[in-house]
C-alpha positions as CSV (number, residue, x, y, z in Angstrom):
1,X,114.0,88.5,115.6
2,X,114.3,91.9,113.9
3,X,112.2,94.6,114.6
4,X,110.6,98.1,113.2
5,X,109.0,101.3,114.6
6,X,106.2,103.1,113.8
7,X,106.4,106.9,114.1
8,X,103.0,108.0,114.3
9,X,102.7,112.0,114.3
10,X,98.9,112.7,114.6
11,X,97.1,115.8,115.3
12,X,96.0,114.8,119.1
13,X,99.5,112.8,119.6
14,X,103.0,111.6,119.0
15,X,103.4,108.0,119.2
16,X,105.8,105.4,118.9
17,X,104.8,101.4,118.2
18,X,107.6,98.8,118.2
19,X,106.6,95.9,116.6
20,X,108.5,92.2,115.3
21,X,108.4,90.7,112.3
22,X,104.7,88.8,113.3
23,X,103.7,92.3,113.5
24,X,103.0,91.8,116.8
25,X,102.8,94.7,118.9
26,X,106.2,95.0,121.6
27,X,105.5,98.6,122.5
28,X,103.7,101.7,122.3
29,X,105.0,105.3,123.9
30,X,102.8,108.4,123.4
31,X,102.6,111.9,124.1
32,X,99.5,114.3,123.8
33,X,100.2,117.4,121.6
34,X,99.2,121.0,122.7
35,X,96.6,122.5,120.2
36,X,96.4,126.8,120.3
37,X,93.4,128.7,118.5
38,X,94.5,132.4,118.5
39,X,91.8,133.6,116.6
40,X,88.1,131.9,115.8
41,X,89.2,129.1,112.9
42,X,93.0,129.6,113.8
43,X,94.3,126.1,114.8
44,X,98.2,125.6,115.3
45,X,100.9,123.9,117.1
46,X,104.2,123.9,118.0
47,X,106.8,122.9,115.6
48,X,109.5,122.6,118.4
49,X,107.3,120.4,120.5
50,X,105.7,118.0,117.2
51,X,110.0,117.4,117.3
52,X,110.7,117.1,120.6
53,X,107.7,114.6,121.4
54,X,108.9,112.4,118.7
55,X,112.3,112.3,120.0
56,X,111.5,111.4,123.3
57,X,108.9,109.0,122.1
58,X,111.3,107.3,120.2
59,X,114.2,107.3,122.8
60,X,111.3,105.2,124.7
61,X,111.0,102.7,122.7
62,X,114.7,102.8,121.8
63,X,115.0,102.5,125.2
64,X,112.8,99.4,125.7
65,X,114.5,97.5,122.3
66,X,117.6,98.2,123.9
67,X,117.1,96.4,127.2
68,X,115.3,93.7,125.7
69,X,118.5,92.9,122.8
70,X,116.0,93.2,120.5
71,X,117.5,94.4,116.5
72,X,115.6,97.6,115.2
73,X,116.0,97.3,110.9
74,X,114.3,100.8,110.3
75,X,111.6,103.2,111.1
76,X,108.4,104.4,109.3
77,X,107.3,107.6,109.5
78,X,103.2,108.8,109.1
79,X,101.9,112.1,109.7
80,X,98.8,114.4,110.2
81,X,99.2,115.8,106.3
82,X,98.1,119.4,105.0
83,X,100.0,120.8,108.5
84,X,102.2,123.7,107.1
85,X,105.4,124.5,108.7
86,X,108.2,127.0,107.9
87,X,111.9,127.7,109.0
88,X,115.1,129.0,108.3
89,X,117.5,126.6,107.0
90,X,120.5,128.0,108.4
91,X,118.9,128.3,111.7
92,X,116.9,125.0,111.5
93,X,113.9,127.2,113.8
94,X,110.8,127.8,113.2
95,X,109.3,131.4,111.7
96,X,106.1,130.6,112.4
97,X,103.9,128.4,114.4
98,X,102.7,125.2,112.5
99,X,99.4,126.0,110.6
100,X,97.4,122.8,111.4
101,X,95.0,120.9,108.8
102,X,92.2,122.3,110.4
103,X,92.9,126.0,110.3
104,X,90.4,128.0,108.5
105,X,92.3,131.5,108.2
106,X,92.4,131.3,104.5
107,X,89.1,130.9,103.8
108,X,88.6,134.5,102.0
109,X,92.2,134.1,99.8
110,X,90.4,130.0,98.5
111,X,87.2,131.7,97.3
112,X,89.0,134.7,95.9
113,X,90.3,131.8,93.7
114,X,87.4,130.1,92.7
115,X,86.1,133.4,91.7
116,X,88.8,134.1,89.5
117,X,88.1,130.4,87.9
118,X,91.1,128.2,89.2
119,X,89.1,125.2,90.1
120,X,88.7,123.4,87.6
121,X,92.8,123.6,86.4
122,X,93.2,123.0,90.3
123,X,91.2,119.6,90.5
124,X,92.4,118.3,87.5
125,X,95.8,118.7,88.1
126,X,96.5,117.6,92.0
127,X,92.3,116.0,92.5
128,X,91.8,118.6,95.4
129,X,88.9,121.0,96.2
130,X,89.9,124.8,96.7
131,X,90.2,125.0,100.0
132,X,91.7,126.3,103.5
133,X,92.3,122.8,104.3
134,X,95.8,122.0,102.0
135,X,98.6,123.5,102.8
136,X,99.5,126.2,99.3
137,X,96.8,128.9,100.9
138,X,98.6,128.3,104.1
139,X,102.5,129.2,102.6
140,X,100.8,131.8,100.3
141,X,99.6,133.1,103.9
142,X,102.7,132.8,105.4
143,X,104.7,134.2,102.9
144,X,102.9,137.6,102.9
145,X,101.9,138.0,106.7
146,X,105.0,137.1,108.7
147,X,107.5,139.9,108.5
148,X,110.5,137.1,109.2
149,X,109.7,135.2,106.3
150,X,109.8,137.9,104.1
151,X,112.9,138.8,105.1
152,X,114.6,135.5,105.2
153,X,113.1,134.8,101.7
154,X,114.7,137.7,100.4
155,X,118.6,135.9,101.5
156,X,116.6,132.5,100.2
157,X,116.9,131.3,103.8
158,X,113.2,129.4,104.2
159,X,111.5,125.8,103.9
160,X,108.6,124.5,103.7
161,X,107.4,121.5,104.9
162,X,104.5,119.1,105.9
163,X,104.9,117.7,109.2
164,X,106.6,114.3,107.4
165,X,109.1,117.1,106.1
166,X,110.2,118.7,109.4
167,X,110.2,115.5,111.7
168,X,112.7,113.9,108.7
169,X,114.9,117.2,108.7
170,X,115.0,117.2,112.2
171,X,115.8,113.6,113.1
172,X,118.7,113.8,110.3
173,X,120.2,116.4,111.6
174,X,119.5,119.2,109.1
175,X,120.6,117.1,106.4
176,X,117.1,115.5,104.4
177,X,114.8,118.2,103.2
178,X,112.2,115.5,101.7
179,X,108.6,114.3,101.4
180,X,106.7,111.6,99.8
181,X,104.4,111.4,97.1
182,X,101.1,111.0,99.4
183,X,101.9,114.0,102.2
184,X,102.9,116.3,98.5
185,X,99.6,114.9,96.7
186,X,98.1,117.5,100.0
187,X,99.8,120.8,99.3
188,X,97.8,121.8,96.3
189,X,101.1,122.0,94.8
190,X,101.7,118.7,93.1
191,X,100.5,117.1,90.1
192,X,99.1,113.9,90.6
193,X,99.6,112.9,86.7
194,X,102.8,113.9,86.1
195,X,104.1,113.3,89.9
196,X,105.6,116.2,90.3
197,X,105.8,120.1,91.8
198,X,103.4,122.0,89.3
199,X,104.9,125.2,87.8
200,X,101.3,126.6,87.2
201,X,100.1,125.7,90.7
202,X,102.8,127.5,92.3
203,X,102.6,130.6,90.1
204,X,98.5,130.7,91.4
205,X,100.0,130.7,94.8
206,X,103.2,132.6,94.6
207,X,105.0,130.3,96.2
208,X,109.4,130.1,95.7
209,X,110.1,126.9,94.4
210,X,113.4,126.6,95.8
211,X,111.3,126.4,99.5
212,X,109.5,123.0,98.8
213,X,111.3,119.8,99.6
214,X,112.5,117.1,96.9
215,X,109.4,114.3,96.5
216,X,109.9,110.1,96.7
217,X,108.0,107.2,96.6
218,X,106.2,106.6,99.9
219,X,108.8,103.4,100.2
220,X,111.2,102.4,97.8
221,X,114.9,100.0,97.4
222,X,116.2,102.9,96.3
223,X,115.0,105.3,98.6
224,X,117.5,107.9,101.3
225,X,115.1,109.2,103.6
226,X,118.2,109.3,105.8
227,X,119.5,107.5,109.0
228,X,118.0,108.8,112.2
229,X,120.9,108.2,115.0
230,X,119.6,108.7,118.5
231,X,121.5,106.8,121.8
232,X,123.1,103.8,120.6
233,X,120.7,103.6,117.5
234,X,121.2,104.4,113.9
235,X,118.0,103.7,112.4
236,X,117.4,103.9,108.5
237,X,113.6,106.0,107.4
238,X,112.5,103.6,105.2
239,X,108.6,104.6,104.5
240,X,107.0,107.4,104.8
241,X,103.4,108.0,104.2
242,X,100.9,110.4,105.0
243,X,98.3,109.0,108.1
244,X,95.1,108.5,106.5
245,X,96.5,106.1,103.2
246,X,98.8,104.7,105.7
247,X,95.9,103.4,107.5
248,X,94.1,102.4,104.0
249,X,97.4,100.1,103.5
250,X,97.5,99.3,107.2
251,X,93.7,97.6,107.0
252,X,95.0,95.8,103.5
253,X,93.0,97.6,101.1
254,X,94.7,96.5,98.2
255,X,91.7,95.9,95.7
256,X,90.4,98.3,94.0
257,X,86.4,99.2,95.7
258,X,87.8,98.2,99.1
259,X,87.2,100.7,101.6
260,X,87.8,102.0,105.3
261,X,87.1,104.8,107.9
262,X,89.0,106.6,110.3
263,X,87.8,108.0,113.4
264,X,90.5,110.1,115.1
265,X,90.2,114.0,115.7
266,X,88.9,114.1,112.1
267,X,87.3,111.8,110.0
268,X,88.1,110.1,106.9
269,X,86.5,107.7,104.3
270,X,89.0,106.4,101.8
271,X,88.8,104.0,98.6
272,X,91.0,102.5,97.1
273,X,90.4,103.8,93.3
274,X,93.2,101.5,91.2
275,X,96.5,102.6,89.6
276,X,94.5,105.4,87.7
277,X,94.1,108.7,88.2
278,X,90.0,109.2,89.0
279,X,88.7,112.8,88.5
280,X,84.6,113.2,88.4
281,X,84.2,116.9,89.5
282,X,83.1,115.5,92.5
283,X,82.6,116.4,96.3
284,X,85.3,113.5,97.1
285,X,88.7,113.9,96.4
286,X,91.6,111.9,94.4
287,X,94.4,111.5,96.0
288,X,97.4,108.9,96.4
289,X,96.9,106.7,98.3
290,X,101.2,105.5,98.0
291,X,104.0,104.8,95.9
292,X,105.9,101.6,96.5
293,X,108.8,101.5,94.1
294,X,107.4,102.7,90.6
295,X,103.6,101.4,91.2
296,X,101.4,104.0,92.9
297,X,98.1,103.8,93.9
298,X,95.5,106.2,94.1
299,X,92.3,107.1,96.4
300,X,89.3,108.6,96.7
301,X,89.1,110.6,99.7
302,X,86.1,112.2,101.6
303,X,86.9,114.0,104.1
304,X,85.6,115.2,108.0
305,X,87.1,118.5,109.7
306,X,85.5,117.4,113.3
307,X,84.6,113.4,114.3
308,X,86.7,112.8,117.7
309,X,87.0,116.3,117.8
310,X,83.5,117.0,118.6
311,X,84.3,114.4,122.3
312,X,87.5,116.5,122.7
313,X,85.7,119.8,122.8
314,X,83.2,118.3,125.3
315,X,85.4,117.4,127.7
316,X,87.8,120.4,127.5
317,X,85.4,123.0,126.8
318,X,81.9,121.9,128.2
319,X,83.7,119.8,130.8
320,X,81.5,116.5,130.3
321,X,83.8,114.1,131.1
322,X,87.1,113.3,132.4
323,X,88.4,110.9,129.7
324,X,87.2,109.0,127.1
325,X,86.0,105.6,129.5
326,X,83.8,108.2,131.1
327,X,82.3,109.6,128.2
328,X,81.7,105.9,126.5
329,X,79.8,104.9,130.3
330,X,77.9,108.1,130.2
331,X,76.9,107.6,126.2
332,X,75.7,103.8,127.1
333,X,73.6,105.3,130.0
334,X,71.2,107.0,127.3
335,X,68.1,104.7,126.7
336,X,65.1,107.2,126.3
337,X,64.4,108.4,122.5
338,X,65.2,111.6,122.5
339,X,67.2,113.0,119.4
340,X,69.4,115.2,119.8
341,X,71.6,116.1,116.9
342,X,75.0,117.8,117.2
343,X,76.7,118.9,113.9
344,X,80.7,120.0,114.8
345,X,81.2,122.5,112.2
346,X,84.0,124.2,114.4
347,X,86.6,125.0,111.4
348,X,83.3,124.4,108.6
349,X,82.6,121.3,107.2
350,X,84.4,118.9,104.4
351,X,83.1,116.5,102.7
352,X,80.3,116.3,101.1
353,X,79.8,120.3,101.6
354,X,83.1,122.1,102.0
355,X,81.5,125.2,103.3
356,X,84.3,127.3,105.5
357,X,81.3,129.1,107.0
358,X,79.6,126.7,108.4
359,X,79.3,126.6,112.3
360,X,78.2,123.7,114.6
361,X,75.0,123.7,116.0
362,X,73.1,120.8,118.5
363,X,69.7,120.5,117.6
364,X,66.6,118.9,119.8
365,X,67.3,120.2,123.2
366,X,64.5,120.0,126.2
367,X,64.7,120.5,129.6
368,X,65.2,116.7,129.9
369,X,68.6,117.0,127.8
370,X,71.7,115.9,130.3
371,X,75.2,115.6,129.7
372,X,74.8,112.3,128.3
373,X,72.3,113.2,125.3
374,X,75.1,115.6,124.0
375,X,78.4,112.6,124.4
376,X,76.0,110.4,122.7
377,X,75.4,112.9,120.0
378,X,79.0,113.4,119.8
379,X,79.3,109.6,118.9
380,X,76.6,109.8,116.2
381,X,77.5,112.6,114.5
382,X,80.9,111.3,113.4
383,X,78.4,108.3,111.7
384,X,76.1,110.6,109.9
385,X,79.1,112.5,108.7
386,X,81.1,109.3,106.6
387,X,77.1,108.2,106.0
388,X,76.9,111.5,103.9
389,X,80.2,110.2,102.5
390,X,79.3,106.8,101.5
391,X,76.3,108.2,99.9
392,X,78.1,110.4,98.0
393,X,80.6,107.5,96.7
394,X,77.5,105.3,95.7
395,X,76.2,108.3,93.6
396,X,79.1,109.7,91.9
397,X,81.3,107.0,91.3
398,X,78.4,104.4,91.3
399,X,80.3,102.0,94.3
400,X,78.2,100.7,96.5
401,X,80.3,99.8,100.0
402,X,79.0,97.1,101.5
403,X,81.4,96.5,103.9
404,X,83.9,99.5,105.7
405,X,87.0,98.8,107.5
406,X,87.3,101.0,110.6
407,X,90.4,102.0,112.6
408,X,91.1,105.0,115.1
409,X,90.6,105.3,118.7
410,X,86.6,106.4,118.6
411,X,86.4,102.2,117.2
412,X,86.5,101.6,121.2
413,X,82.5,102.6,121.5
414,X,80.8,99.5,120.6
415,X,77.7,101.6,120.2
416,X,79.5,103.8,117.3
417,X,80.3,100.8,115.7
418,X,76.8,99.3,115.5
419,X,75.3,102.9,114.9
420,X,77.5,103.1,112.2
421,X,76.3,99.9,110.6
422,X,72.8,100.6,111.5
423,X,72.9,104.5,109.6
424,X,75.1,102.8,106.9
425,X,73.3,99.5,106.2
426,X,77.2,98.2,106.2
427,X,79.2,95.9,107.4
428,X,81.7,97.1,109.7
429,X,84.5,95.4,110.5
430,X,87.0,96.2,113.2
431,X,90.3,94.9,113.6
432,X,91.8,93.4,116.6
433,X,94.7,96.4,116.7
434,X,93.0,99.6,116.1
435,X,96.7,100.8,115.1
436,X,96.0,100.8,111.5
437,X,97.9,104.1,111.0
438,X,101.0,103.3,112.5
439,X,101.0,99.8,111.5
440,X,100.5,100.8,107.8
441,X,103.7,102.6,107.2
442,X,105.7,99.7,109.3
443,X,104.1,97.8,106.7
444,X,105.1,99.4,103.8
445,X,108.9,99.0,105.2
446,X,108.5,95.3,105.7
447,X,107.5,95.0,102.5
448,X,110.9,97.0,101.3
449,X,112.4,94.6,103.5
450,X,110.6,91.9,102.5
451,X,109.2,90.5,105.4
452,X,106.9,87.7,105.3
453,X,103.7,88.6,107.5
454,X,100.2,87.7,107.9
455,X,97.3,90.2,107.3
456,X,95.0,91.7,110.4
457,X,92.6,89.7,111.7
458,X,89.3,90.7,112.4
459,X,88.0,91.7,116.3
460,X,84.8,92.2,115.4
461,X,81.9,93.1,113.1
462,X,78.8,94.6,113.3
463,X,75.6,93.9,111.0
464,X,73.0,96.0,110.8
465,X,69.5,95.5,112.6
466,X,67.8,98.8,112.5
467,X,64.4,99.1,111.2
468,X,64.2,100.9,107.7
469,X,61.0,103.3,109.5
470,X,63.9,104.3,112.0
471,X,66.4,104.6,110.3
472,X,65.1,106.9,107.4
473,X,63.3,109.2,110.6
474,X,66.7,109.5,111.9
475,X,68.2,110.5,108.7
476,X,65.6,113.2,108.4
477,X,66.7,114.8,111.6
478,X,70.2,114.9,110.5
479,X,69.6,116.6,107.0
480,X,67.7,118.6,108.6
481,X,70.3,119.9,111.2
482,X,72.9,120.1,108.2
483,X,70.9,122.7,106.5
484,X,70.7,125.2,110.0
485,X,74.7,124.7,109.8
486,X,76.2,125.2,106.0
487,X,75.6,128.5,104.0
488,X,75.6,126.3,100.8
């Protein structure tokens, strides 16, 4: 039976997910990632570590395939997107630590742009909002603050990257400097009409062309994302696709309207919007969603700086909990009816306010309020936040979900689930593996390959049974705590 891996670089972690032609899953390896803050909304990593993790996660399961005689056909590749990385290409180092997603430094430099009147030529050409989030503010920062860079760029010795970009040139061995379609539809950089690197776009940055990596389908026959050769192995990159689409494949979105939700460090509501491009001047972006061979797909994107994040800064900050069992029993342990409302504007907020300047807040405290009111909080606020999403999609676009698809490790709290579905008046349906990232990408490879497989089946769903009085009380609350937070 042949086999293919998932390589799975997330914000949180690096893993690795083996799986066989059933798309059964063989075996996962994983490795947390190290997250600095220098400076308040500063967020980076470690571009030698993001490789190193996914070598040794991938020896792992090279490992495991090798002891069991089991035949490895290729490897997929998806990624935390907007993540800007640098490095000299004679060198092969990094100049620069990796500017994660979340990073707000560039907040000033995005509304000096609005201000001059970019954002409408911005959104119509690459479907993004002006912000700190995608990664052109973050090279245009790069480019004039790092005193190595500017050398280098002067002997034309840099590149740019996504992390997609720097895991493939690294795993080749210096010799693929590529991306595909859905990680470049990020950058702010690339025209989602014409499908490729946008001459005006860069000139509003002032960003060398000659630093950005050559763009492919997100899976294609004719497709060289290289050979990645590590013990025995020589393993062909046969999809590549940016982490939150991935996952929109992974759960079988395929028709237009159909929807799903992530719940990993960030959150993110996605639509599947057709084989046209959709622009509305809306809150939500467009984005694609992939490119297999020459038919590509597009989405509609909201998206949510802080979901899983808000847990993660209880437990390392606050010191709540020791992992995320504990803070799921301490959550369920909460049966008074107090509301207490946490909003994790840590890096600002996304969709549906993209304000930079916004700052978390917790709202409803008493002397009663234990550790438990604020995990439980933590759970609900990542369901207000794609609530304020899905109300946004219903009144700009006129699509009313009925039903979301849900994937990501926060899909382990049953009481998220049903909260979600009691907020939302959805359906939400969870599938047995909550791998929808990783298993996306494997996907898209299988179909290259064309491997006959069955769809995921559904674990569980979740109707909702709250009372309209309720629920409209609690959505008071939360609007209310939103205004405290954003300057908009």
């Amino acid at each position: 039976m042949k086999h293919l891996i998932s390589l799975d670089v997330g914000t949180s972690s690096v893993r690795a997910l083996l799986y066989d032609e059933a798309f059964d899953l063989i075996s996962v390896a994983q490795r947390e990632i190290k997250i600095m803050s220098p400076d308040n909304g500063w967020v980076e990593q470690d571009p030698i570590e993001l490789c190193e993790l996914s070598k040794k996660v991938l020896e792992e399961i090279l490992v495991i395939a090798k002891n069991k005689n089991l035949e490895v056909s290729g490897l997929g590749i998806t990624n935390q997107r907007e993540t800007t990385i640098m490095w000299s290409k004679k060198t092969g180092l990094p100049v620069y630590p990796a500017i994660v997603w979340q990073d707000r430094r560039t907040a000033d430099f995005c509304k000096s742009l609005e201000k001059k009147g970019f954002s409408k030529k911005i959104y119509q050409k690459t479907g993004l909002r002006i912000d700190p989030y995608f990664s052109a503010s973050k090279i245009n920062w790069l480019l004039k603050n790092v005193l190595q860079i500017k050398k280098l760029i002067k002997r034309n010795d840099v590149l740019f990257g996504t992390v997609d970009t720097w895991i493939i040139w690294n795993l080749t061995n210096k010799e693929k400097h590529l991306t595909d379609v859905t990680n470049a539809s990020r950058t702010m950089l690339f025209n989602i009409n014409k499908l490729e690197w946008d001459n005006d776009l860069i000139k509003i940055f002032n960003i060398p062309k000659s630093i950005l990596p050559k763009v492919l389908p997100s899976a294609s026959k004719d497709n060289n994302f290289g050979v990645v050769k590590i013990l025995d192995f020589s393993v062909p990159i046969i999809a590549v696709c940016g982490d939150q689409t991935s996952a929109l494949y992974g759960q079988a979105c395929f028709k237009k309207g159909e929807a799903k939700a992530t719940y990993g460090t960030g959150g993110f509501v996605l639509v599947n919007a057709g084989e046209k491009v959709i622009l509305k001047n809306s809150k939500l972006l467009t984005t694609i969603a992939w490119q297999i061979d020459k038919k590509i797909v597009y989405a509609l994107e909201g998206s949510i700086f802080q979901s899983g994040g808000a847990l993660k800064w209880l437990r390392d900050n606050l010191k709540l909990f020791k992992d995320y069992d504990e803070a799921d029993n301490l959550a369920a342990e909460v049966n008074d009816k107090s509301n207490i409302y946490l909003v994790p504007a840590f890096v600002g907020l996304g969709a549906p306010y993209w304000d930079s300047a916004a700052q978390g807040v917790i709202v409803g405290l008493t002397n009663k309020t234990k550790k438990q009111h604020l995990i439980k909080a933590a759970f609900e606020s990542a369901a207000y936040q794609v609530n304020d999403i899905l109300k946004l999609i219903a009144k700009d676009y006129l699509l009313k979900i009925k039903k979301i698809k849900v994937d990501g490790g926060m899909t382990l709290n049953n009481y998220l689930m049903q909260f979600q579905a009691d907020i939302s008046q959805v359906t939400v349906e969870k599938p047995e593996n909550k791998e929808m990232t990783g298993i996306g990408v494997a996907k898209m490879a299988a179909d290259i390959l064309s491997w006959s497989y069955k769809n995921n089946s559904v674990g569980k769903e979740y109707k909702p049974n709250l009372k309209k009085q309720l629920r409209n009380k609690l959505l008071v609350g939360w609007e209310k705590t939103i205004k405290l937070t954003t300057n908009k």
